[in-house]
N, C-alpha and C positions, 0 to 999 in steps of 0.2 A: 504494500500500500504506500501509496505519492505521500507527503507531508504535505500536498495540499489536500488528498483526501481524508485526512487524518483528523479526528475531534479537536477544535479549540482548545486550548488549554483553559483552565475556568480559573477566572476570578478573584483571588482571595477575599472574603470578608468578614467578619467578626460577626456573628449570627445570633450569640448570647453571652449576656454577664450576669455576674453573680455576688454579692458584697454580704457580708456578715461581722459583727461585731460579740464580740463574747466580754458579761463584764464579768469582771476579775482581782474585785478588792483586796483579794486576800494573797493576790499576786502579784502586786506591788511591791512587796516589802521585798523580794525575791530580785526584782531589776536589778541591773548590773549597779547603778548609781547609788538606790538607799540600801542596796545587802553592804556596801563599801561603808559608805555615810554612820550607815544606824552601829557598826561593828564598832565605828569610831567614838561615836556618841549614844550610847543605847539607849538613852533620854528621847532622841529623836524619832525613835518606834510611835509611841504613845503620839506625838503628833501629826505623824503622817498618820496613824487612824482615825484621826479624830477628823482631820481633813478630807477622808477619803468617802465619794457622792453616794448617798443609798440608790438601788436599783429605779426608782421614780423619776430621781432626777436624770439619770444617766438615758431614760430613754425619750424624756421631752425635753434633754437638751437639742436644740435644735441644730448643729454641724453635725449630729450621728442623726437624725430626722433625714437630713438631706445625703447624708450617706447610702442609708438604706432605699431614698426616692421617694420619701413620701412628701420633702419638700424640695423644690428645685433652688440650683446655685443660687437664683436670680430672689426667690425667697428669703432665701438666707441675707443677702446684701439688704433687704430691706426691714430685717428686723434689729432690732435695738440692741447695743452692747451696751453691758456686759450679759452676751447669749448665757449665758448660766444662770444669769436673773430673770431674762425672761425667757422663759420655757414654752412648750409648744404646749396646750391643752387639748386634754385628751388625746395623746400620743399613744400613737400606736407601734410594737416592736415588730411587727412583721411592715412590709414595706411594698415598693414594686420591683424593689430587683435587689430586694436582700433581706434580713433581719438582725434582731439582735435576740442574742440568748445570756440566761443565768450565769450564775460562775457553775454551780451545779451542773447544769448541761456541759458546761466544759469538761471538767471531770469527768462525766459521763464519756463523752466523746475522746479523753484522754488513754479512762481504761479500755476502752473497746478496740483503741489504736495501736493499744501494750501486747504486743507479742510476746513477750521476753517475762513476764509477770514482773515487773519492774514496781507499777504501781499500784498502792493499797489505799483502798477509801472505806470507810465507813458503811454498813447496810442503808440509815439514812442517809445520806448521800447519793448513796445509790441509786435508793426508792424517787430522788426525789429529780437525778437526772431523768432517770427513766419517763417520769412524768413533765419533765421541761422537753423536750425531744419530738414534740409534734412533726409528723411529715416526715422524721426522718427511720429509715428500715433497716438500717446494715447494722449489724454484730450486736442488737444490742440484747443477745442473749449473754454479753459479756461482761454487762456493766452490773458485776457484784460487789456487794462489801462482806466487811467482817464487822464483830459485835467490837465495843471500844478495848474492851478486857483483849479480846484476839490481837485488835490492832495495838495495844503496849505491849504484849509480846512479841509484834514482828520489830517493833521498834527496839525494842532489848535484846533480840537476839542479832541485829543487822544493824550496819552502821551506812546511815544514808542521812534525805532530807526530811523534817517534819514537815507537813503540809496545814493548811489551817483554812476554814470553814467559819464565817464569822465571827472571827479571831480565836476559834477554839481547835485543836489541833482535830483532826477527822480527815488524817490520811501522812502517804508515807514514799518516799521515793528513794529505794531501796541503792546502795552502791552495787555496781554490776563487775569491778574490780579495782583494787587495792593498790596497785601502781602506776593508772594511766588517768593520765588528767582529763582526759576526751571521753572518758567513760563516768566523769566523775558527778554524782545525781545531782548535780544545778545542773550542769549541760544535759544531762537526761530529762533535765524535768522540763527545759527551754523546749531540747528538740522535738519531745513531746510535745507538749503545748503548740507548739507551730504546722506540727502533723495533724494537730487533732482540727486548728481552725480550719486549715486548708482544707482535711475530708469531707469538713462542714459544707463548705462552699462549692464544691462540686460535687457532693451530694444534692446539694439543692439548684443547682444549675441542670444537673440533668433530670432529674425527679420534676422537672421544669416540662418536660417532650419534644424538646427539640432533634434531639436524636436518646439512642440509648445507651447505656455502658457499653456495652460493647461493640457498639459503633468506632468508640476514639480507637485511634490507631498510634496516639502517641501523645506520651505527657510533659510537657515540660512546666517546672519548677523552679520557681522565682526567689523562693523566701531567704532568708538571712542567718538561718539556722549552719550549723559546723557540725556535720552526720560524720564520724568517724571514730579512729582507735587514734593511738598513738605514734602508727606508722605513716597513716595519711589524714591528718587530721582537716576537717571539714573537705573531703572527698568524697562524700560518699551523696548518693541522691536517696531523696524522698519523694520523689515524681512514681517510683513503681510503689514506692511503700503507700502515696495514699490511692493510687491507682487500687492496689489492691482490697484495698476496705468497702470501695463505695462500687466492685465488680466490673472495672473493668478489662476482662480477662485478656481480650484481644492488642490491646498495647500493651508495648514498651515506652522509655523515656529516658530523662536526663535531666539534670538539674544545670541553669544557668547562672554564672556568679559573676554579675557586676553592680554590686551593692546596689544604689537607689535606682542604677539606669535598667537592672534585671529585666524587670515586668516589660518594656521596651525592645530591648533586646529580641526579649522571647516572643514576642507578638510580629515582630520583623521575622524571625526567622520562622513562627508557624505560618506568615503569609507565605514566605519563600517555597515552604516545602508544600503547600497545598498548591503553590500555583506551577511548582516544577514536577506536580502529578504523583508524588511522592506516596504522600499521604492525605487522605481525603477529610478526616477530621481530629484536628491537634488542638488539645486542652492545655492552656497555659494557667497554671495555679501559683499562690503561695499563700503561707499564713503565717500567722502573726510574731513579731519578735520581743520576747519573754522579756529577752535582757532590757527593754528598751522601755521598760513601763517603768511607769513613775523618775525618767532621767530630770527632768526639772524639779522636781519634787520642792526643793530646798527654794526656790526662788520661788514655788505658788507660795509655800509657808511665811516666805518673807514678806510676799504682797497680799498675805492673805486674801489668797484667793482657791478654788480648790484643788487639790492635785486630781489634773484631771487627765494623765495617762493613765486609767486604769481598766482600762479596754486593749482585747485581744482582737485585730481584725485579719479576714479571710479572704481573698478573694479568686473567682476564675473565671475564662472567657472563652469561648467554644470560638475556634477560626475553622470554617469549611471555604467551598464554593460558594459565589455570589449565590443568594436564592433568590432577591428583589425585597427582600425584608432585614439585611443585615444593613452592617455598615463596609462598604468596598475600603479595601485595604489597598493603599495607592502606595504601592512599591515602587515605582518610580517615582516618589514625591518624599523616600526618606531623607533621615539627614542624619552625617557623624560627625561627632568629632576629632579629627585627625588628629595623629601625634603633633603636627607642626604647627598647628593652629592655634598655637597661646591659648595661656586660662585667663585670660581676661574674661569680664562679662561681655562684652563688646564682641571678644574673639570667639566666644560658646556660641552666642546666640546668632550671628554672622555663621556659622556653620551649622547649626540647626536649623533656623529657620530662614532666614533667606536665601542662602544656596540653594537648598530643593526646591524653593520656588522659583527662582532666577531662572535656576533649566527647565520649567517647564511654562518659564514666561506669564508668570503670576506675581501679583505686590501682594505685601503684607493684609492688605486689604479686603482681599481674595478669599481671608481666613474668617470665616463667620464668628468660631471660638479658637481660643486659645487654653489649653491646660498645663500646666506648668507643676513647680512643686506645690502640692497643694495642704499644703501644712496649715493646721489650723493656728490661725495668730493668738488664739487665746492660751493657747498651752506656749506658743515660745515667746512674746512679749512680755510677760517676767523676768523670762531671763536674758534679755536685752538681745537677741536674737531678732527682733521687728515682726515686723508683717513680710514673710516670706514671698508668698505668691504676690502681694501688691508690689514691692518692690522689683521684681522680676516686671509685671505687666510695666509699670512705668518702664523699664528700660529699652521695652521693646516700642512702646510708644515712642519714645524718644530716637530709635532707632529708625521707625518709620517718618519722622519729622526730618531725618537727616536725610531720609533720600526721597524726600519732599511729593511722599505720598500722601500726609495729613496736615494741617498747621499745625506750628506750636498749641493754639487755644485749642485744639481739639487734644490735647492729649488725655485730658480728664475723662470726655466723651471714650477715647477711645479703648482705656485702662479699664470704667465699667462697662461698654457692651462689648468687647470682645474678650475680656479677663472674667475672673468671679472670685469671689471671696475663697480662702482655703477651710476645708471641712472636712480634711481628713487626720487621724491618728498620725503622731510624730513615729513611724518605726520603720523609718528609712524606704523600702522598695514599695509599702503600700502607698505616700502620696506623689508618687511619684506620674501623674498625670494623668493616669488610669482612672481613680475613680471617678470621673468625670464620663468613660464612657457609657454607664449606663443614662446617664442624663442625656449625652449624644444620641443616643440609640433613638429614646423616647421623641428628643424632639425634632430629629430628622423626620420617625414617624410621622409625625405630626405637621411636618413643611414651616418650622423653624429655621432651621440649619441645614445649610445644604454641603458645609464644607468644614471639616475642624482636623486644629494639629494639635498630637501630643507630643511635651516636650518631654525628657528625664533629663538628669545632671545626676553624676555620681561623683566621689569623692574616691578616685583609687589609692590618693595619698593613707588612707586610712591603716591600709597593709603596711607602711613603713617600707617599701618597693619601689616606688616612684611620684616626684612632687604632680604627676600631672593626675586632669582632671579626666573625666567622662561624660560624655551624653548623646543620646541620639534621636531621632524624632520620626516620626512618620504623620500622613495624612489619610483623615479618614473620609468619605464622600455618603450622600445616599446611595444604597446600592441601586443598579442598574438595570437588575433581573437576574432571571436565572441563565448561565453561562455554560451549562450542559445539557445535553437531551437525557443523560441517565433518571 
């Protein structure tokens, strides 16, 4: 057969997403920052509980409302700070393209994900995942506990981490070996925890009907988690590990690691491989980073306000062929950042975003939205951090003022309709531009948006490896239809 009689190649496009948030008050104290802090001053225990949101507040705060989609970006900019004061009424935890669940349900979702019997919880605890877990069907003939009496004996006879349930200890994360730091139960109980959001999130993406488990042909994983021993430490992927929880037998996968820009990354290269016929449908996941709750802590205490990383988020995004309901993944419209390209701002965003539009002969203009880091200001302006995402969208106004696509006066105009406030968890790969596209999705539906870039920026200085920086971007469009006759 001719290659001109040969099937088009189809498409790529992003067909569904999926966001979750897990709260997790009891998993704060545990972050890399206050397990340090509180070890140093064990006085400062007592205050970060005292700070830390009950479950009411945490789901009518309004940047996890707009999270999960039940309020859009454009909502958010319009409601009053300080968002913690005002709360959303009658808030609802389930959403349109996500939810939020218990710390309970986490645990739940933790042990069900423990192969290894690593971790031990309480019968209540148990009983009461079990009952947080709506909608969801996988393993959860697993989610057992023990009576408290049982759990002081696993605790006396093992040396691990105590785990705590309303501050009262009701569970255990046992040591899996005695010499290696990579095995050691705070890294177990992170890697955990970021296994268990992720399974969440593609379990409810596809319990969605877009296709089935064993549709995907291949996973890739995003998260920030370090899966390993002592000989390869953080080599190891969690892309088959949550693959295989939530059944889907027929992929394989791979985990991608470049800190904030990952999610990015893995969405360029699932477009790649569905449109070089590879594979027909690539789930790109990750979940939540442990160490990374409560990192400001010390600075909401100082401005008393509340420590409000105390949320585990999830997220995954199914890429097949265009159907005419997704969003078209424009591989020809990505962008990198080159080793040669300075870490300037100036010099990121010049190769991000206006190089892939330059070649295809587009101005910044062009771009309906803009998603960037999308860090919520409230969690980093304590600790003199700023308004992330606002600071980015001004510079890019400013960039299109120089090549005298908008006026100066318009730069304001430009920063709110094409930027949006940040509303996502501070834990590196989740805001990293992504969660914006379920709001994408919706309003292309809907003949809002006909055109939007995501940006990433990573930080590879962080490995102590090299001073330079990372990011890449791509453009997403409405889809166009379906691109195959199968």
């Amino acid at each position: 057969m001719s290659l001109e009689d040969s099937d088009p190649m189809p498409e790529p496009a992003i067909l569904a997403t999926r966001y979750v948030l897990a709260h997790a008050p009891d998993f704060v104290r545990y972050g890399s920052k206050p397990t340090r802090e509180v070890e140093a001053d064990p006085a400062l225990l007592d205050q970060l509980a005292a700070s830390l949101r009950p479950w009411d507040e945490v789901v009518s705060y309004p940047p996890n409302q707009v999270f999960i989609g039940n309020l859009t970006p454009d909502d958010l900019a319009a409601t009053e700070r300080p968002w913690y004061e005002h709360r959303v009424t009658d808030a609802s935890a389930d959403g349109q393209f996500g939810r939020i669940v218990t710390q309970a349900a986490l645990y739940g979702l933790m042990k069900l994900s423990d192969d290894f019997d690593m971790l031990t919880i309480t019968d209540s605890v148990a009983e009461q995942a079990r009952h947080d877990l709506p909608r969801f069907e996988h393993r959860l003939d697993r989610i057992v506990g023990v009576t408290p009496d049982e759990l002081t004996s696993v605790m006396a006879d093992n040396d691990g981490l105590p785990l705590y349930f309303d501050g009262e200890v009701a569970g255990f994360m046992r040591r899996v070996h005695e010499q290696d730091a990579s095995l050691d139960p705070h890294v177990l109980f992170e890697n955990l925890a970021c296994k268990a959001t992720a399974v969440l999130a593609v379990a409810d993406l596809l319990n969605d009907g877009e296709v089935t488990p064993a549709d995907i042909d291949y996973l890739l994983n995003t998260g920030e988690e370090a899966v390993g021993d002592r000989y390869q430490r953080g080599g190891g992927s969690l892309s088959k590990a949550v693959g295989e929880v939530v059944g889907c037998v027929n992929a394989t996968g791979s985990d991608i690691k470049a800190f904030c820009s990952a999610p990015v990354h893995a969405l360029i290269t699932a477009g790649a491989m569905v449109a070089a016929g590879l594979y027909r449908y690539v789930l790109v996941l990750g979940g939540g980073s442990q160490a990374k709750m409560g990192m400001k802590f010390r600075a909401h205490l100082r401005n008393e306000v509340p420590v409000m990383e105390d949320c585990l988020a999830g997220m995954a995004f199914l890429v097949g062929p265009d159907n005419g309901d997704g969003m078209r993944l424009r591989l020809d419209l990505t962008g990198k950042h080159p080793i040669g390209a300075g870490s300037s701002t100036q010099a990121v965003y010049q190769a991000l975003v206006v190089d892939p539009l330059e070649r295809a002969g587009l101005q910044m203009t062009d771009i309906d939205r803009y998603a960037v880091e999308m860090h919520n200001p409230e969690i980093t302006e304590p600790g003199g951090s700023g308004d992330v995402p606002r600071t980015n969208y001004r510079t890019l106004a400013a960039m299109a003022v120089m090549r005298g696509e908008i006026a100066r006066e318009d730069m304001d105009d430009f920063t709110a309709s094409r930027g949006m406030p940040g509303f996502a968890p501070t834990q590196g790969h989740i805001p990293a531009g992504v969660p914006y596209l379920g709001h994408a999705h919706r309003a292309m539906r809907a003949g809002e948006v006909d055109r939007a870039m995501i940006v990433a920026k990573g930080s590879l200085f962080l490995g102590r490896m090299t001073q330079l920086v990372d990011g890449v971007s791509f453009v997403i469009e409405h889809a166009a239809g379906p691109q195959d006759s199968e």
